[in-house]
N, C-alpha and C positions, 0 to 999 in steps of 0.2 A: 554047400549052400548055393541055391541057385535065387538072383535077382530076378524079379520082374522087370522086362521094359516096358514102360509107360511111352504107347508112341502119343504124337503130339494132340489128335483128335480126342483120346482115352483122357490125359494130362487136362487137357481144357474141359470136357465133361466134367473131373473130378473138381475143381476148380470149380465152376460155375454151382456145383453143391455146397459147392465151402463158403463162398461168398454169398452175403444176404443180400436181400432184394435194392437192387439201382435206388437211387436219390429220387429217381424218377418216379419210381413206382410209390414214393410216399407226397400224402397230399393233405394240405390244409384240412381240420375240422370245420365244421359248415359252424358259421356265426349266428344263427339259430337251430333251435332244435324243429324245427318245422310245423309250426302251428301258423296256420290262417291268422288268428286273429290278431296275434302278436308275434310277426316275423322276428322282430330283434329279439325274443324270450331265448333263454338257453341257448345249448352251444351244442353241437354233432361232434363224434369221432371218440366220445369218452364214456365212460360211467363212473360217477361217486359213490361211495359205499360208505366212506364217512369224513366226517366232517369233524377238526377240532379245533376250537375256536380261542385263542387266549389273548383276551381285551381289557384294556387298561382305560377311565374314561373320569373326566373331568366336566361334575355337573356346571361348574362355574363359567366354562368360557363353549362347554360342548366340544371338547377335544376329546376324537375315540380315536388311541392308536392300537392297533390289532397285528396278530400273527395269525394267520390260518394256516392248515395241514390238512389237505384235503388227499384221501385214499383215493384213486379211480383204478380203472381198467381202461385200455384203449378197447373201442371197437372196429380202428380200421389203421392200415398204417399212417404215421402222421407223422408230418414235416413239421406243423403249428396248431396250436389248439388255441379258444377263445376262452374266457373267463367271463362271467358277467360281477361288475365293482365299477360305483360312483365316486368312490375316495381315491384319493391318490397313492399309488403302488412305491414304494422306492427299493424293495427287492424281490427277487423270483427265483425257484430253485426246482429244479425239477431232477429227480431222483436223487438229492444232495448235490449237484452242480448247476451252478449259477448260468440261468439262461437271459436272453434275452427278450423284454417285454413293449408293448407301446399302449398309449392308450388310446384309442382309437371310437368313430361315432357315440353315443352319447354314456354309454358303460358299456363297453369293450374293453377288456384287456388281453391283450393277444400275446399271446407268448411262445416264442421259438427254442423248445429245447438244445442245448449246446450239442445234443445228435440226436438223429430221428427215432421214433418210438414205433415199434413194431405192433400189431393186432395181437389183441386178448393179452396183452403185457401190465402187470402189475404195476402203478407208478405213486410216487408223492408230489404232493407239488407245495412249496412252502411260499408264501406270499405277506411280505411285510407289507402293513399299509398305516397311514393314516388321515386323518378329516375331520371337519365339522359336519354332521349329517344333515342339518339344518340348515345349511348353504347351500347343500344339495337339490338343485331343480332339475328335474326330467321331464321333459313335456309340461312346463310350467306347474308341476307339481311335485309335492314331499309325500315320503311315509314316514317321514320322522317325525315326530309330535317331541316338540319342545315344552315342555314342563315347569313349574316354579323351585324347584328340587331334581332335575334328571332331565331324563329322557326316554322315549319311547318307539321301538319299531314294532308295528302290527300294520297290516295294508294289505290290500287284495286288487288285484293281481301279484303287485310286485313289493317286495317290503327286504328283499337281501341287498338288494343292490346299495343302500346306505348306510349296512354296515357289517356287510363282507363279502366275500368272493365267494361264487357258486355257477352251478350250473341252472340258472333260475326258473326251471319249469317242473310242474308237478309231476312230469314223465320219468324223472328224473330223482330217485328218494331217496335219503341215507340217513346212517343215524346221526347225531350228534354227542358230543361235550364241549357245555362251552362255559369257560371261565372267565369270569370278569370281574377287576379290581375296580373298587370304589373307594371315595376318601371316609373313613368310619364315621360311622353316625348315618349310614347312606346304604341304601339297601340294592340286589339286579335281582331280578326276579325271571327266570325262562322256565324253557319245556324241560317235564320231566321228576327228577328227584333230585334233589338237591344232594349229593356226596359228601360233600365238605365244606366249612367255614375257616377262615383263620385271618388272623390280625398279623401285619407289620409296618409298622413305622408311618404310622395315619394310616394306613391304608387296611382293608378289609378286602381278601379275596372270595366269592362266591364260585362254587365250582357244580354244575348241574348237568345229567346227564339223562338224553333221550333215545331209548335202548330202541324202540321201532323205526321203521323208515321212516320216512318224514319230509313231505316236501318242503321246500326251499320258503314260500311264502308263509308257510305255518310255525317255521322258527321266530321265536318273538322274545325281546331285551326290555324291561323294564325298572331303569335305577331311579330313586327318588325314595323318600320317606313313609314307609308302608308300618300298617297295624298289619299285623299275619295271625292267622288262626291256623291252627293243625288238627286232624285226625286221622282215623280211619276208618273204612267201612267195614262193614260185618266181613266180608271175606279178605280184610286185611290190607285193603289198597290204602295209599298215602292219600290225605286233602291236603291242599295248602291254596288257601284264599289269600290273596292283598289288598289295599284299601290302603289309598294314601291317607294321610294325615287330615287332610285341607279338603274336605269333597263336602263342606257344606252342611247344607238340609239334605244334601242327597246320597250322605252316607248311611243314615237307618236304613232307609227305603231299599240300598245297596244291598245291605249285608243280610236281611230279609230275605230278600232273594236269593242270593250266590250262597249263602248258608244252606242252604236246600241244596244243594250239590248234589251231595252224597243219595239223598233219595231219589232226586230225580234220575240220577243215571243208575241205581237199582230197578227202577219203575222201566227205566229206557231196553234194560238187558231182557225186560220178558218179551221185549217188541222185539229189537233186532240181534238179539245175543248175546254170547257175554262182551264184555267191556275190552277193548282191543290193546288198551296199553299198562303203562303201568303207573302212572298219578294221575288224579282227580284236582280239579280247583278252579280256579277262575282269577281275574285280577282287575281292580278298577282302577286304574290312575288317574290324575288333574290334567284330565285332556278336552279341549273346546269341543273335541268333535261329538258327531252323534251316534254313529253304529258302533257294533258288536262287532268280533269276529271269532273264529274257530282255532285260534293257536291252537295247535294238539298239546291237549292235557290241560292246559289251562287259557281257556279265552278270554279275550279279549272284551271289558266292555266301558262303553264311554260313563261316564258320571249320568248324562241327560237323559239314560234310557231309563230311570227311576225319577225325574225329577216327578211325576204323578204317581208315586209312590211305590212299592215293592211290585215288581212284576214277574214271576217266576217264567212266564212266557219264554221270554227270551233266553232263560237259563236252559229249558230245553231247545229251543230251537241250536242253539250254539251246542250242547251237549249232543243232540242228535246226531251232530258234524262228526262227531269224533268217529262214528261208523260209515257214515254219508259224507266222504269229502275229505274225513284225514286218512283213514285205515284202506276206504277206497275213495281213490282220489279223480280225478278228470284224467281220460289219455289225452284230450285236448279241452281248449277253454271252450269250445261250442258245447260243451259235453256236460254245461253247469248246471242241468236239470238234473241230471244222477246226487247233486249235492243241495240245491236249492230247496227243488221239491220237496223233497223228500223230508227235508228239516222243519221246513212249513208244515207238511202235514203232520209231523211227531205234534205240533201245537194245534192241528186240529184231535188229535189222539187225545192229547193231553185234557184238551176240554173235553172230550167225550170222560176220561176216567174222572175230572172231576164234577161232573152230572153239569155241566156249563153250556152245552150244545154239544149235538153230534158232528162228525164229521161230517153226514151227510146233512143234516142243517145248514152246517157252514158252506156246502155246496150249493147247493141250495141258492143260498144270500150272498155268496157271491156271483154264480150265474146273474142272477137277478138286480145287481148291482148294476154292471154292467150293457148299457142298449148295444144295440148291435155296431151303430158305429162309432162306437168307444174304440181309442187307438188303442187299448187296452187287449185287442182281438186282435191287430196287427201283427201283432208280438207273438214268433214262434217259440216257446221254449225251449223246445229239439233242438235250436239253432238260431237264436236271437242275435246274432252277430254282436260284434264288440262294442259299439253305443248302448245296444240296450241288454247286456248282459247281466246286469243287477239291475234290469226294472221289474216293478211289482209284478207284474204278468206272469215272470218265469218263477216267481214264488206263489202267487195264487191260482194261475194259470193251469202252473205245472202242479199242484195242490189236487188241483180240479180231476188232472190224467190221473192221477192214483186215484180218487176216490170213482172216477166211473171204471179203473180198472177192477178196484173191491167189487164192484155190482157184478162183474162180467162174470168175475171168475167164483167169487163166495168167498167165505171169511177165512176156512179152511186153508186154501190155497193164496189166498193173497197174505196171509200173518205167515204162511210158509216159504215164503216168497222174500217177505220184510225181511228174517229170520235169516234164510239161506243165501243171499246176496252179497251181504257181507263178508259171511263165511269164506263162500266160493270165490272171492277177489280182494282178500286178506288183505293188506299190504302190499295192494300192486295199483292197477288202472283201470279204467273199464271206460265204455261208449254208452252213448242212448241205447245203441242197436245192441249189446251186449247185455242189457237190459228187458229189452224187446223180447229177444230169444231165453233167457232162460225166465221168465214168466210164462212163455211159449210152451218151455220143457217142463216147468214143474204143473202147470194148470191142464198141459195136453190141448190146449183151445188157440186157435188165431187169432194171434192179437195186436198185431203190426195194422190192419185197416181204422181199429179201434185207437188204440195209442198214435195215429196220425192223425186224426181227427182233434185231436186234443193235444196234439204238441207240435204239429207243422203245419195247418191249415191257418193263414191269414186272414181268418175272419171268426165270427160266434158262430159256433156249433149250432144249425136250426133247431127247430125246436122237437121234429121227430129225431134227431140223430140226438138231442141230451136227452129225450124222453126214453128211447131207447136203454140210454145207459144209468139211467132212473136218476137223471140231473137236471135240479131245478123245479118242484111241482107247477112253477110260475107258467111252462112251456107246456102244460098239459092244460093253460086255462083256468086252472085257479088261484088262488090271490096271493098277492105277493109274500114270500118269506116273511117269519120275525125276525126282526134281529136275536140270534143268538146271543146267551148271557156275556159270552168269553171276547164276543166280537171286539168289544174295546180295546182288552188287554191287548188281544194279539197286533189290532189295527196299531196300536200304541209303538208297536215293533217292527215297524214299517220301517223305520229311520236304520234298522240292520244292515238294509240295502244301500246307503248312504255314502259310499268310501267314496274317494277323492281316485277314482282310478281315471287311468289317461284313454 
């Protein structure tokens, strides 16, 4: 038997294999995910894959205590990673051993695994927490809607941070399950399909699960005393609609509407394809505010956007969302025309199928709305900066750039366009420009001079440049638009834009 000797150069080689990379070489997660608009959003060094959520919550005093279990991946090596949670933490675990956490700037939670986590490594991270969410200010503002019976998270930009830990940016998508115990007689309403109910000891757990990705502010909690309606549609998807108890005069008007569910997003699959998830619904709760919003699967809408009676408007514009802004979501929040627009114009569609005005009517009467130095024109859509990212502009604005994109290209290619955009960015992210060019690809035409004109020039398109893109007959010298039949409803839905964002 003959040994090898290992001389000491060889020895230290093999060594330096064996042993992993220095302390040195691993380094804090960056405490946002890198968006302009909202530096503190999200958190660098990870990815969530899933989300499970188990919430205990007391409508009488608004105490939510929760456990989360978030799956991620690292994507660099890490020393510390961030969290974004406004409630207070009182344990942390990272792959089953107990690390070290602080809570730091305004929801930050920063957590030091008890050793460092390697690139592309599998991890858990279990975070005990609890809070009042409604004590919760951030920039002197809540997305918690406190209720006469519950409580409520929906909010746009940010709506996790009050009641759980996540990586809080739409770059960032996973699925969920999320269980939540209420006192019986009391209902939690989320995304998805509902799995399980069961009773113990007063108490009533609901267990609901949302099987596609899903960003962070599209997750939504709703407990309070709800009337529910169920079905399904012809090809077998779940409905489930809520409707507190207490909404008033403004519960007919409600259910009028959001009872049309089902058809509206049949009508929506011939425009942008089929349906990307897997429940249908919507939910109204006893909330003062006044917008809508896009939860995936089921959104969000205030009591007020009915008080002038049923308005299905708004059921498509939010249903629009679920292809526009939930399935494909923003790579970043400048990026809110790919979701805005788009949704606005599903409600200029929607009056064209119901003989209410055309699209191009409504273009029309809005060009002509608008004088030229209306701040109205200010307002880039492509890139509205963070003050004016839900002003009216970027929804009729950005309205306006599809419908003179329809003229450029023809009907053909722009419904092929709606259709396959969706498709081709399923459940991921996409840019304006990522837009730009594949209208580019399927039309074969330049269309980046044209869709600049209409979505980053700081002023009204003159009157040869809308004439050209056959916007506005007003600019060609003849008399002013009608108002379109539909103008009301949809002006009525204005208030969409309305969220309390900071």
């Amino acid at each position: 038997m003959h040994r090898r000797l290992i001389v000491p150069s060889a020895l230290a080689a093999s060594l330096l294999l064996a042993i992993p990379a220095s302390a040195a070489d691993y380094r804090p997660g960056a405490p946002g995910i890198g968006d302009p608009y909202y530096p503190a959003s999200g958190n660098g060094g990870y990815d969530v894959s899933h989300y499970d959520l188990r919430l205990k919550y007391q409508p009488k005093t608004d105490l939510l205590e929760g456990t989360a279990t978030l799956i991620a991946t690292t994507t660099q090596d890490l020393s510390r990673f961030n969290l974004d949670l406004g409630l207070k933490a009182s344990e942390v675990l990272v792959n089953g051993k107990k690390a070290r956490f602080a809570a730091t700037g305004d929801h930050e939670l920063e957590i030091t695994p008890a050793a460092p986590l390697a690139k592309n490594r599998a991890i858990s991270v279990v975070v005990r927490y609890a809070g009042k969410p409604s004590e919760l200010k951030i920039g002197g503002w809540t997305a918690w809607h406190r209720t006469p019976d519950g409580g409520v998270a929906a909010q746009e930009p940010d709506s996790a941070i009050w009641w759980f830990p996540s990586n809080d940016h739409p770059r960032d998508k996973a699925t969920y399950d999320i269980s939540v115990s209420v006192p019986d007689g009391t209902q939690a309403i989320s995304n998805g399909v509902l799995q399980s109910q069961s009773s113990r000891l007063g108490w009533t757990r609901f267990n609901w699960r949302s099987n596609k990705p899903q960003a962070s502010y599209l997750a939504t909690l709703a407990i309070g005393k709800f009337d529910i309606t169920t079905d399904k549609t012809d090809k077998g998807l779940p409905v489930l609609n809520a409707y507190s108890k207490d909404l008033g005069d403004n519960a007919g008007a409600a259910r009028a509407s959001i009872e049309r569910t089902g058809e509206v997003a049949e009508w929506l699959e011939e425009v942008f394809g089929p349906y990307p998830f897997n429940a249908l619904g919507g939910y109204v709760p006893n909330v003062t505010s006044g917008y809508a919003l896009e939860t995936q699967t089921r959104p969000f809408y205030s009591p007020r956007q009915f008080a002038n009676g049923a308005n299905v408007s708004v059921v498509v514009h939010e249903l629009a969302h679920q292809w526009y802004g939930d399935s494909v979501s923003v790579d970043g929040w400048k990026d809110i025309w790919v979701n805005e627009g788009f949704a606005r114009y599903s409600q200029w569609l929607w009056s064209e199928k119901e003989g209410e005005g055309t699209a191009q009517e409504l273009a029309d009467y809005v060009y002509a709305q608008h004088p030229a130095d209306d701040p109205f024109w200010t307002v880039e859509p492509g890139d509205p900066g963070p003050d004016k990212q839900f002003d009216i502009a970027v929804y009729d604005r950005g309205a306006l750039a599809l419908q003179a994109l329809r003229n450029a290209i023809g009907d053909e290619d722009f419904f092929a366009v709606l259709k396959g955009w969706p498709t081709e960015h399923a459940y991921g992210n996409a840019k304006v420009s990522d837009f730009v060019k594949y209208a580019e690809r399927v039309s074969g035409k330049p269309l980046a001079g044209l869709l600049d004109t209409w979505l980053y020039t700081p002023s009204k398109p003159a009157a040869p440049a809308a004439a050209g893109a056959r916007i506005a007959r007003s600019a060609a010298g003849t008399a002013q638009p009608v108002q379109p039949k539909s103008w009301k409803k949809i002006a009525a839905t204005n208030t969409i834009h309305d969220h309390d964002h900071h």
